[in-house]
N, C-alpha and C positions, 0 to 999 in steps of 0.2 A: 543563481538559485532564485526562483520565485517565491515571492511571500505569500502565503497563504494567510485570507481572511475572512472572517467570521461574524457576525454583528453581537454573537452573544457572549464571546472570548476575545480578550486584546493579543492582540497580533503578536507582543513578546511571548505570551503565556500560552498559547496554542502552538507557537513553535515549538518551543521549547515540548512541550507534549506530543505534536507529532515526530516530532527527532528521536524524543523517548521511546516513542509508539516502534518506528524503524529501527532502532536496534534491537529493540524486542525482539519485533518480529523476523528480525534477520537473525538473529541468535538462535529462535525457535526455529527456523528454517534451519541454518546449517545442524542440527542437532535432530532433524527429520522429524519434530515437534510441528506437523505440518497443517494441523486443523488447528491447531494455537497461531501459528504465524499467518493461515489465514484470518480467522476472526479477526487481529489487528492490521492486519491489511485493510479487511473491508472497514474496521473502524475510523482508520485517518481516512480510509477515500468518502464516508459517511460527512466527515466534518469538509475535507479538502476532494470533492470526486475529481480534480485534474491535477491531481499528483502523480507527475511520470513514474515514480521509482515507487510506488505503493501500486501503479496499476500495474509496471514489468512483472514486478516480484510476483505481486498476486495471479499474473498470467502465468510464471514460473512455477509456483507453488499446485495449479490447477493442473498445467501440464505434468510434474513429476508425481502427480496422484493419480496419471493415469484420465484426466478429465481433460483430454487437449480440445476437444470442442468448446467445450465452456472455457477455455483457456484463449480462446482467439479474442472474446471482444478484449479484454482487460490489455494485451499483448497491441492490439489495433491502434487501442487508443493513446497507450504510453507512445507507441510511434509515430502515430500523428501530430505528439505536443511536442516533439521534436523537432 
């Protein structure tokens, strides 16, 4: 897993928040909470924008709203950091 870093949060304490952040937003996701589980999508990709599993999901989320255009960059780029 890559560490994610920030110059204005210490690297334990943003982890630890974006991990927060993902089960959040995976909880609001499986529970079809899907504008909630975006908004914390885009908020870890705001602090961390090449977090694979924050841009999948968010391409997932865009897709199952029926948004699959807008659902390709986010889908693109988790595959690229692969």
């Amino acid at each position: 897993m890559k560490k994610h870093r920030s110059k204005d949060i210490p690297s334990s304490t943003m982890h630890n928040t974006i991990s927060d952040l993902m089960k959040l937003a995976l909880k609001q996701q499986q529970s079809a909470r899907l504008a909630d589980a975006e908004k914390n999508y885009k908020k870890i990709l705001t602090s961390s924008p090449t977090h694979a599993g924050a841009l999948r999901q968010l391409g997932i989320v865009l897709r199952t709203s029926g948004r699959s255009l807008e659902a390709l960059e986010p889908l693109s780029a988790a595959q690229a950091l692969q």
